[in-house]
Residue frames as a rotation matrix with the C-alpha (Angstrom) as fourth column:
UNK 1
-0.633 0.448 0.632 37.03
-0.762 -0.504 -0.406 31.70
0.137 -0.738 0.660 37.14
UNK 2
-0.751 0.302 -0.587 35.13
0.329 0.942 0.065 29.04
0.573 -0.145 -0.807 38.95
UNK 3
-0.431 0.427 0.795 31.62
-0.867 -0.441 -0.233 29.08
0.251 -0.789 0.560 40.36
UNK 4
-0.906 0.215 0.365 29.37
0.084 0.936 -0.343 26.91
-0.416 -0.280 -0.865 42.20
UNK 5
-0.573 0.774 -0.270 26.40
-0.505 -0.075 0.860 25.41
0.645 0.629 0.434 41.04
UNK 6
-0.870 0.239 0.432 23.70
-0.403 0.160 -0.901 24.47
-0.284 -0.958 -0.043 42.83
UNK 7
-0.948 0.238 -0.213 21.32
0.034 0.738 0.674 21.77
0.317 0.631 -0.707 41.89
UNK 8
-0.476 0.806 0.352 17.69
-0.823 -0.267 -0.502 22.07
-0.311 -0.529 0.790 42.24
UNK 9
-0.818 0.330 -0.471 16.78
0.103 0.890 0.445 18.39
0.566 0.316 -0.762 42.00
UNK 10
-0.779 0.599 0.184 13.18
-0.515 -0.445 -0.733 18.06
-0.357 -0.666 0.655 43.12
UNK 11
0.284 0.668 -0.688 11.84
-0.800 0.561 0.214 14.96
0.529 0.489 0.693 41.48
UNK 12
0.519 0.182 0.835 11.79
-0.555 0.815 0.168 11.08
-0.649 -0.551 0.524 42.58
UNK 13
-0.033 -0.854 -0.520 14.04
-0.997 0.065 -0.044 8.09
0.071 0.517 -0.853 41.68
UNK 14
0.656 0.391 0.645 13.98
-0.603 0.785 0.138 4.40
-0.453 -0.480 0.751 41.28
UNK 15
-0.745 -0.629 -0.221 15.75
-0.651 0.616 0.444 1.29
-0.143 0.474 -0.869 40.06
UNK 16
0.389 0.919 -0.067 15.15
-0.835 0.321 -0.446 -1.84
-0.388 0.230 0.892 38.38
UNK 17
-0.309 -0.951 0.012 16.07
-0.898 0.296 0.326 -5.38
-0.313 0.090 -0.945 38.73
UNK 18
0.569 0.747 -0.344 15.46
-0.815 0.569 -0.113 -8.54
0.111 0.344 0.932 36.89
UNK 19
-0.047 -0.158 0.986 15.84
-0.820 0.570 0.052 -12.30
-0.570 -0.807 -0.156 37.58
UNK 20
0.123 0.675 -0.727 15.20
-0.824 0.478 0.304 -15.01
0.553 0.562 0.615 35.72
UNK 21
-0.321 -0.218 0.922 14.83
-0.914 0.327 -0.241 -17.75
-0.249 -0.919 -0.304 38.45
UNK 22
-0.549 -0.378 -0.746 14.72
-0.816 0.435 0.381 -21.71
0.180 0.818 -0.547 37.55
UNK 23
-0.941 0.336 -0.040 11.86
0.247 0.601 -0.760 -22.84
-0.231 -0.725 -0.648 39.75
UNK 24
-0.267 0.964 -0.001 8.19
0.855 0.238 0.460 -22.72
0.444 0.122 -0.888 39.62
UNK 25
-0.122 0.104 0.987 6.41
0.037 -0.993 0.109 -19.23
0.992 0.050 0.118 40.42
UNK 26
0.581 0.795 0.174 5.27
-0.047 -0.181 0.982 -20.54
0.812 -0.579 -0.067 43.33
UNK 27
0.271 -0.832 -0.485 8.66
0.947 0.142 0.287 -21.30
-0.170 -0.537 0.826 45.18
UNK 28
-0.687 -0.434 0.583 9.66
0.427 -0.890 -0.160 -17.54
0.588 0.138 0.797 44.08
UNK 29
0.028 0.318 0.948 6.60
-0.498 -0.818 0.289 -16.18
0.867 -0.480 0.136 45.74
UNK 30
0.812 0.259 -0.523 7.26
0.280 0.613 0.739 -18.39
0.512 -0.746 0.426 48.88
UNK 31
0.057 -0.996 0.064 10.24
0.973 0.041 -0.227 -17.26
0.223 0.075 0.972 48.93
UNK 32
-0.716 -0.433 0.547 9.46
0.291 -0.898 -0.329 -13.43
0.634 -0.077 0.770 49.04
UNK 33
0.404 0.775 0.487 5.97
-0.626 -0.154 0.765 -13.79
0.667 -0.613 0.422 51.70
UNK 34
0.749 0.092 -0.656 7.80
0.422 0.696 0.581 -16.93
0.510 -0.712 0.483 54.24
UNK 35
0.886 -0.206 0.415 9.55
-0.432 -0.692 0.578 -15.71
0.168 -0.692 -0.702 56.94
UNK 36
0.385 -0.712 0.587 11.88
-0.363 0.467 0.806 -18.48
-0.848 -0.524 -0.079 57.36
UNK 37
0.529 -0.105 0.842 12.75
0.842 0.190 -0.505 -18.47
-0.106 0.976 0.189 53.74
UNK 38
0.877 -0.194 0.440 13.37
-0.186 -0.981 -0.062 -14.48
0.444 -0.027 -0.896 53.70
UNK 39
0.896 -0.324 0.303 15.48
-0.228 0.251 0.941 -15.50
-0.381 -0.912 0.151 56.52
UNK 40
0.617 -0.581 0.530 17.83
0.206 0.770 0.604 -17.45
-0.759 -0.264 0.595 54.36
UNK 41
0.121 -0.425 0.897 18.40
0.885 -0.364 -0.292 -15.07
0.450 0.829 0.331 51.46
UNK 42
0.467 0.660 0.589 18.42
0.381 -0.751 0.539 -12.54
0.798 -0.027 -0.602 53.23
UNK 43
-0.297 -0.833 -0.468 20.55
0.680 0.160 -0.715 -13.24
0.670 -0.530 0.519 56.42
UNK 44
-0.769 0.399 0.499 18.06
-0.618 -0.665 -0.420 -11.08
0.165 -0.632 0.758 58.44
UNK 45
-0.785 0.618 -0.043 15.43
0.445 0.514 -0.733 -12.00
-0.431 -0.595 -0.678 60.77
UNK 46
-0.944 0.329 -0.009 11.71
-0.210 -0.581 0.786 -11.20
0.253 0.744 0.618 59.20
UNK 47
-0.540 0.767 -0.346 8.23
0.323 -0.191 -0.927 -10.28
-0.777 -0.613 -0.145 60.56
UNK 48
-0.895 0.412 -0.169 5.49
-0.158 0.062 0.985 -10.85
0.416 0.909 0.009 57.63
UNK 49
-0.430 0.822 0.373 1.51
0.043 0.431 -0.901 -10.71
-0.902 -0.371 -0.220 58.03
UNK 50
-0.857 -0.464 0.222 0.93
0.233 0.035 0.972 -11.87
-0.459 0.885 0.078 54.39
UNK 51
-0.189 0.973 0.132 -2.24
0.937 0.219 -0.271 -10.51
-0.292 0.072 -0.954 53.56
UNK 52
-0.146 -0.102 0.984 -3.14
0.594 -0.805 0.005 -6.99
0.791 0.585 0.177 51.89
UNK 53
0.670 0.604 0.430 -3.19
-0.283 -0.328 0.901 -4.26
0.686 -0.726 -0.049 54.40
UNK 54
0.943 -0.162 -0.290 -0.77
0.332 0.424 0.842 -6.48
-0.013 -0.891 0.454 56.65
UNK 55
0.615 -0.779 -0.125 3.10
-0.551 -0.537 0.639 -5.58
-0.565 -0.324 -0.759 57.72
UNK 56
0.747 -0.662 -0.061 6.73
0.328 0.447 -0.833 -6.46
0.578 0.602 0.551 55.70
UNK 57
0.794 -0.584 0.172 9.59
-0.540 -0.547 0.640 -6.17
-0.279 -0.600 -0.749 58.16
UNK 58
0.543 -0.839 -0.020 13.16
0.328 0.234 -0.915 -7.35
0.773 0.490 0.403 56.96
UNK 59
-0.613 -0.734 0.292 15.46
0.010 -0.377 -0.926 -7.03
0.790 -0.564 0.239 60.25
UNK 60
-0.330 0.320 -0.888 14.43
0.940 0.200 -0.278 -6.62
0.089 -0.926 -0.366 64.35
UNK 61
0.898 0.174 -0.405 12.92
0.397 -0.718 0.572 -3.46
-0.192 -0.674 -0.713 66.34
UNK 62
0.627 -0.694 -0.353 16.49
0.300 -0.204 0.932 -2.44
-0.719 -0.691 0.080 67.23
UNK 63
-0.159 -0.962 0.223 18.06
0.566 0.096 0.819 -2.76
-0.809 0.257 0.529 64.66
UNK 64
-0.358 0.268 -0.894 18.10
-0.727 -0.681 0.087 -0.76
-0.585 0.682 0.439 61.09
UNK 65
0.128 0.750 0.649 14.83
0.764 0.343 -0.547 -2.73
-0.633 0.566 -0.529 59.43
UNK 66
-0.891 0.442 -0.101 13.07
-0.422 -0.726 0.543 -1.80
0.166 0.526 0.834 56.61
UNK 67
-0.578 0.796 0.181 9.29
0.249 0.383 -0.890 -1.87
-0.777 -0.470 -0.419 57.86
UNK 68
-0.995 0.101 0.005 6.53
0.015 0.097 0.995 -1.94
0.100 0.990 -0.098 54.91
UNK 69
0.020 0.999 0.025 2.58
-0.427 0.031 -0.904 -1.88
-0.904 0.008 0.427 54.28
UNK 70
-0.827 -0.002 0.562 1.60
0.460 0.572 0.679 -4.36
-0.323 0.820 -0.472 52.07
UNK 71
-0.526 0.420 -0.739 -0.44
-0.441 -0.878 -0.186 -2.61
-0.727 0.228 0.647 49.50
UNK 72
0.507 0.223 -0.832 -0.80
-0.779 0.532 -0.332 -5.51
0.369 0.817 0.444 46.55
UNK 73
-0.560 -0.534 0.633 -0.78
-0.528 0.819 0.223 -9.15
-0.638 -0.210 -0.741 47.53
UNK 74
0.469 0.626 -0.623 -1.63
-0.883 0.325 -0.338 -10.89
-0.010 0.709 0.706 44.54
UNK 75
0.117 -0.672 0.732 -0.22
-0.338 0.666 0.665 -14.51
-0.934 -0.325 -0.149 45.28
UNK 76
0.218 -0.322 0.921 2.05
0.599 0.790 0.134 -15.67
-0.771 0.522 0.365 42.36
UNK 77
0.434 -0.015 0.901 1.78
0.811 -0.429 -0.398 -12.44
0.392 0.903 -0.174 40.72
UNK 78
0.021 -0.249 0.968 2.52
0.161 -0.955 -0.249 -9.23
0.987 0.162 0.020 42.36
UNK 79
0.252 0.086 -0.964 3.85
0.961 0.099 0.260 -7.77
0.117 -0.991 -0.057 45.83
UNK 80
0.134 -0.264 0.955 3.68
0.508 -0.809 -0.295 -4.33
0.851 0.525 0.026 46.43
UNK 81
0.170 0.228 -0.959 5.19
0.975 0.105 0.198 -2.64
0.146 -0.968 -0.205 49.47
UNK 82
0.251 -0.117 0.961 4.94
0.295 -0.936 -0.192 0.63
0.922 0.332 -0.200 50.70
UNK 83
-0.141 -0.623 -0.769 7.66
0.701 0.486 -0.522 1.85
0.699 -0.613 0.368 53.04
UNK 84
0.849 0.398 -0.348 7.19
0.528 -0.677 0.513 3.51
-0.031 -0.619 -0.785 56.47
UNK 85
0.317 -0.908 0.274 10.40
-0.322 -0.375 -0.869 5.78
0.892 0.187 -0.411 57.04
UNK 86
0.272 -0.802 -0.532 13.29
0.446 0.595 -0.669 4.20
0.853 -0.055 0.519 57.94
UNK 87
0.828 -0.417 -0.374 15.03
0.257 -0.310 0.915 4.82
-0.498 -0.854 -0.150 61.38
UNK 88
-0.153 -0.862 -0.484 17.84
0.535 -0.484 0.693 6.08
-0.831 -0.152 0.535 59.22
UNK 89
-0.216 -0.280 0.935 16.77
0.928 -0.358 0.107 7.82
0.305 0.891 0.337 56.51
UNK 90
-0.998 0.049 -0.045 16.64
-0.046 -0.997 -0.057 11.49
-0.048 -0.055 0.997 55.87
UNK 91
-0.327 0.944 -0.035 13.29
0.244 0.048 -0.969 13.12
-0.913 -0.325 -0.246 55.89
UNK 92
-0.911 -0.196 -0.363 11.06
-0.283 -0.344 0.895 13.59
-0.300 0.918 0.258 53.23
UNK 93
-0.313 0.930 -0.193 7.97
-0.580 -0.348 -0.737 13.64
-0.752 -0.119 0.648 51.64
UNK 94
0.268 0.512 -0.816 5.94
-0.935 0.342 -0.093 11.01
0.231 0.788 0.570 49.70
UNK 95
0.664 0.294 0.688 6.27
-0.583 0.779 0.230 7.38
-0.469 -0.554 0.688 49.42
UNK 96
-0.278 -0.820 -0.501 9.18
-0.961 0.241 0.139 5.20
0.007 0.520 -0.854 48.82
UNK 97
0.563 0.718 0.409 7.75
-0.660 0.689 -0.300 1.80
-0.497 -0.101 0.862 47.23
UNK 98
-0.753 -0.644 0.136 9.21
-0.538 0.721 0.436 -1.59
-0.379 0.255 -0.890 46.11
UNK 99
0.369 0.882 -0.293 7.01
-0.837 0.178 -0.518 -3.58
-0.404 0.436 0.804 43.46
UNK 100
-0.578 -0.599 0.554 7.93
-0.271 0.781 0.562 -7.29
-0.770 0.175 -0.614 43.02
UNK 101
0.021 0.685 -0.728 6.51
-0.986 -0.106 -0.128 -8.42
-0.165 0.721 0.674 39.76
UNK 102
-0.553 -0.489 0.674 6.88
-0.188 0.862 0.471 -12.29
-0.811 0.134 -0.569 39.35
UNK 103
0.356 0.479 -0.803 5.89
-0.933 0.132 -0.335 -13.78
-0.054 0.868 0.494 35.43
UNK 104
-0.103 -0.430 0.897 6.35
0.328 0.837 0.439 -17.45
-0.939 0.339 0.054 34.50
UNK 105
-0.243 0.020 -0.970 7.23
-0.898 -0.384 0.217 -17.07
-0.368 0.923 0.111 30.53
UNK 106
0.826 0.520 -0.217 4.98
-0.563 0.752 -0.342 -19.56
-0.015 0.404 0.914 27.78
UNK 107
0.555 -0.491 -0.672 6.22
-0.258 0.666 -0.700 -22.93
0.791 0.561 0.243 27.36
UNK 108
-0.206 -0.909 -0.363 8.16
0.127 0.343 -0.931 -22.73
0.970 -0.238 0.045 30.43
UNK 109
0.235 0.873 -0.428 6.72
0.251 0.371 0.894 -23.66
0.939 -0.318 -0.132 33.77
UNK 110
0.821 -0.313 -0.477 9.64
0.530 0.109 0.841 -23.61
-0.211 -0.944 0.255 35.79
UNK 111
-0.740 -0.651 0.170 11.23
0.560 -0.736 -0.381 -20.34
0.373 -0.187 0.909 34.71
UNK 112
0.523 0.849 -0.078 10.01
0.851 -0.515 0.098 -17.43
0.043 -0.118 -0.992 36.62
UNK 113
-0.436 -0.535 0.724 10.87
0.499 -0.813 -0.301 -13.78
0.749 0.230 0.621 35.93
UNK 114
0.506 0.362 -0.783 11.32
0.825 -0.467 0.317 -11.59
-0.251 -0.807 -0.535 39.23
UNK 115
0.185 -0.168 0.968 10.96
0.072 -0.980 -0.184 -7.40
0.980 0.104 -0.169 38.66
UNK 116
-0.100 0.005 -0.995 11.75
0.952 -0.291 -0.097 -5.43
-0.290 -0.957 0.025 41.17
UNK 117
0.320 0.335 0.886 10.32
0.493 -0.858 0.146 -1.76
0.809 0.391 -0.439 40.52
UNK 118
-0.157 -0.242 -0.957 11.61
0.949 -0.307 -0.078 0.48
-0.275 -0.920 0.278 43.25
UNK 119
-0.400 -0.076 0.913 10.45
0.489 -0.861 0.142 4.24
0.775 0.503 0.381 42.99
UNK 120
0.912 0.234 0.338 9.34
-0.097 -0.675 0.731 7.80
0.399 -0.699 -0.593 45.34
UNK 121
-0.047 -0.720 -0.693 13.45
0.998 -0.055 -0.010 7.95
-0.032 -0.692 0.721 46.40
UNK 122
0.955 0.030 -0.295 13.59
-0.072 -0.942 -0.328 11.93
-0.288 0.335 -0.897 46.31
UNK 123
0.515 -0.746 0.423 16.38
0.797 0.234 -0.557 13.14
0.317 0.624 0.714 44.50
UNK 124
0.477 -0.584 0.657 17.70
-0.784 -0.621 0.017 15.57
0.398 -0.523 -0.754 47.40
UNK 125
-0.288 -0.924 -0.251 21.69
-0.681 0.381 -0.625 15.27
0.673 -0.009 -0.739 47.86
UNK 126
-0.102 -0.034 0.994 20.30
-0.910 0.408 -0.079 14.11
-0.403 -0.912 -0.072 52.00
UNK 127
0.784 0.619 0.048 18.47
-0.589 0.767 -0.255 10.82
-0.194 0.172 0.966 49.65
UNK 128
0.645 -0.047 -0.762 21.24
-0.746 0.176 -0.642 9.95
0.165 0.983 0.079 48.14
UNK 129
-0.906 -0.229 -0.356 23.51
-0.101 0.934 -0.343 6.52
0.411 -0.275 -0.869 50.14
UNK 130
-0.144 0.667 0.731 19.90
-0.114 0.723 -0.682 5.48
-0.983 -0.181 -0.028 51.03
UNK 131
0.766 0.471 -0.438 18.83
-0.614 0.334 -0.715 5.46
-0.190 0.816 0.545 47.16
UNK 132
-0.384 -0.555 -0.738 22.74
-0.737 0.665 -0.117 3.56
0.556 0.499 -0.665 46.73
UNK 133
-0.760 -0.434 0.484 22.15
-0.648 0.445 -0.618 1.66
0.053 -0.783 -0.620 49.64
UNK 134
0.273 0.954 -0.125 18.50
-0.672 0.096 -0.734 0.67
-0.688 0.285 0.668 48.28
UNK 135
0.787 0.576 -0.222 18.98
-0.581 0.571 -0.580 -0.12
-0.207 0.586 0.784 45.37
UNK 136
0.034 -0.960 -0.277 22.43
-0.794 0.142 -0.591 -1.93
0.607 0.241 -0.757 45.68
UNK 137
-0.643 -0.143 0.753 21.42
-0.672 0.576 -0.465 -4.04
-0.367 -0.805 -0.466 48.44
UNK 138
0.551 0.828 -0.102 17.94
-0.608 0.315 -0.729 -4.81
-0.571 0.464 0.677 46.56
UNK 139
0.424 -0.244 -0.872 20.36
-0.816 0.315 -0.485 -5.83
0.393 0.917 -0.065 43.38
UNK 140
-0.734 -0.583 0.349 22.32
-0.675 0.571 -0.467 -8.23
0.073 -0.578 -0.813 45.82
UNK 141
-0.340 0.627 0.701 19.58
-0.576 0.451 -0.682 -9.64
-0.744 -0.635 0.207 47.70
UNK 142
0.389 0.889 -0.241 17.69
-0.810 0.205 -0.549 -10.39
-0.439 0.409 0.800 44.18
UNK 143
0.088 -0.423 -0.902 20.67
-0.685 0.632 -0.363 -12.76
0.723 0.650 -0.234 43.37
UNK 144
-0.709 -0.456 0.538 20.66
-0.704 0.407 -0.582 -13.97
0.047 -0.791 -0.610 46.66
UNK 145
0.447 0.893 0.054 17.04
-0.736 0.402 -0.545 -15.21
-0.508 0.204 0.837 45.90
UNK 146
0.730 0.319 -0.604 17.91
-0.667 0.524 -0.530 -16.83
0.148 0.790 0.596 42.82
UNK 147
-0.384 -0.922 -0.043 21.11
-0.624 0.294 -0.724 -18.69
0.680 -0.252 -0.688 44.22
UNK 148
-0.782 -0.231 0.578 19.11
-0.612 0.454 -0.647 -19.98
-0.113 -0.860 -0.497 47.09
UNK 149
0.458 0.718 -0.525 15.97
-0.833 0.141 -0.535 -21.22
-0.310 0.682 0.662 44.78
UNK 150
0.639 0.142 -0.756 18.04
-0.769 0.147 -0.622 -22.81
0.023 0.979 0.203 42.78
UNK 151
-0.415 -0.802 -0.429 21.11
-0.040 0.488 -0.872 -24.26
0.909 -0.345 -0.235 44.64
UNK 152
0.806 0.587 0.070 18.81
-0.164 0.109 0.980 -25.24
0.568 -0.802 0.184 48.01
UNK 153
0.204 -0.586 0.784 20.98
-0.884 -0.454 -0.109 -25.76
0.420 -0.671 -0.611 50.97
UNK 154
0.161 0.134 -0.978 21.79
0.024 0.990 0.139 -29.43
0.987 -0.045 0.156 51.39
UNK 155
0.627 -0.200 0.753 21.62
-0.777 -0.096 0.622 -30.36
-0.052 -0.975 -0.216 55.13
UNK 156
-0.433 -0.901 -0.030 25.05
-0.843 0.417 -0.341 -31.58
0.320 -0.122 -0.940 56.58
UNK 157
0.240 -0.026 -0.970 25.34
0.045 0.999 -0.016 -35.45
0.970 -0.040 0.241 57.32
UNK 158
0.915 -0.139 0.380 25.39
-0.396 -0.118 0.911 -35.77
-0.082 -0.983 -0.163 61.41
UNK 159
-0.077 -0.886 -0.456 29.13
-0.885 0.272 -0.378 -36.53
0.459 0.375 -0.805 61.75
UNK 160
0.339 0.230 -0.912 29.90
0.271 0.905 0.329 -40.09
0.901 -0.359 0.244 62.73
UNK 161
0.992 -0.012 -0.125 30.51
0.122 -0.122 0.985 -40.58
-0.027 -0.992 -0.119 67.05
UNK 162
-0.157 -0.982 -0.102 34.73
-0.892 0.186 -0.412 -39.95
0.424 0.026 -0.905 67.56
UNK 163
0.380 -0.181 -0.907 35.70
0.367 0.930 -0.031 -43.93
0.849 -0.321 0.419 69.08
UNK 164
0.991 0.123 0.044 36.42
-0.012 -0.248 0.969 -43.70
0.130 -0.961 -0.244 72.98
UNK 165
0.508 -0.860 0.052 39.89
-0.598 -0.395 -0.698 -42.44
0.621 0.323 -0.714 74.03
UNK 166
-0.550 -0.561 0.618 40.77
-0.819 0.505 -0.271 -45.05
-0.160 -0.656 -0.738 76.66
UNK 167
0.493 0.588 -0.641 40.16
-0.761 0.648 0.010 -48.51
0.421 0.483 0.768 74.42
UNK 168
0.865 -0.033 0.500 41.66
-0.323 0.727 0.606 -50.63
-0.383 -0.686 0.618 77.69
UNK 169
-0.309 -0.951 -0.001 44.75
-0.813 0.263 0.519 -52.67
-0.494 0.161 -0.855 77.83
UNK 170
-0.041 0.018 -0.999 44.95
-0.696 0.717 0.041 -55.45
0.717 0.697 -0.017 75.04
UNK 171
-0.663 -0.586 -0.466 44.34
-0.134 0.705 -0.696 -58.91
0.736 -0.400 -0.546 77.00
UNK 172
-0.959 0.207 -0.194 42.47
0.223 0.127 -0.967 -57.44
-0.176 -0.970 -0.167 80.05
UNK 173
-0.608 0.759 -0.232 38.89
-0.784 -0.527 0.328 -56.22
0.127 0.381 0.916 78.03
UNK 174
-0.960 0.191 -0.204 36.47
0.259 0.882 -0.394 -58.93
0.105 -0.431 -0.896 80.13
């Protein structure tokens, strides 16, 4: 005999990812406050007034963003955003918040350690491909950081002109 069970989940969820990144703290927080940085790990367009109090957007208007209140802008140490709801998520009550932690470790100048704290996902079924889709993309994104940090983008060499396709008749070039 088989019955059903029914789950009365009614707490909050988060994740938690870590970095160790091979650059100075301050290139990690440039990286997570410059738009045209964001831009390149990211592969989304990004709309940043860096200042406590000020906005964290990650994507356009139109499209599916995640839009933010910065809550903690401690430069070099701590970013703390707290999200508005999403244009797709389910509804729901409380705040869903993302807490970058950045740490340089003794002795070493030019390693920084980036946290990511992520927590307030509810744990109704409706939460549950936005909490994968959170905190999977987050886990991506935080290697995308450290990949583009570390391995900068070399700009390409301009290529050389092609040589003109009609190089005259031998003899007659006056």
């Amino acid at each position: 005999m088989s019955s059903t069970r029914k789950s009365t989940r009614n707490g909050t969820r988060g994740y938690a990812h870590l970095v160790e990144v091979e650059v100075p703290v301050a290139r990690v927080w440039r990286a997570l406050t410059d738009p045209g940085l964001i831009r390149i790990w990211s592969g989304r367009q990004a709309e940043i007034d860096p200042r406590k109090g000020g906005l964290y957007r990650l994507g356009t208007r139109g499209e599916e963003s995640r839009e933010a209140h910065i809550d903690i802008f401690d430069v070099n140490r701590r970013l703390r955003l707290i999200y508005l709801s999403g244009s797709n998520w389910p509804p729901g009550v409380g705040a869903v918040v993302d807490d970058f932690i950045l740490d340089v470790k003794k002795g070493e100048s030019k390693t920084t350690s980036l946290r990511l704290l992520g927590s307030g996902v509810p744990e109704d079924r409706a939460w549950d491909k936005t909490y994968m889709r959170l905190r999977l993309s987050w886990e991506r994104l935080m290697g995308r950081i450290k990949v583009t940090l570390e391995s900068p983008p070399v700009p390409k060499k301009p290529k050389p002109a092609p040589p003109p396709k009609d190089r005259g008749l031998p003899g007659l070039d006056y």
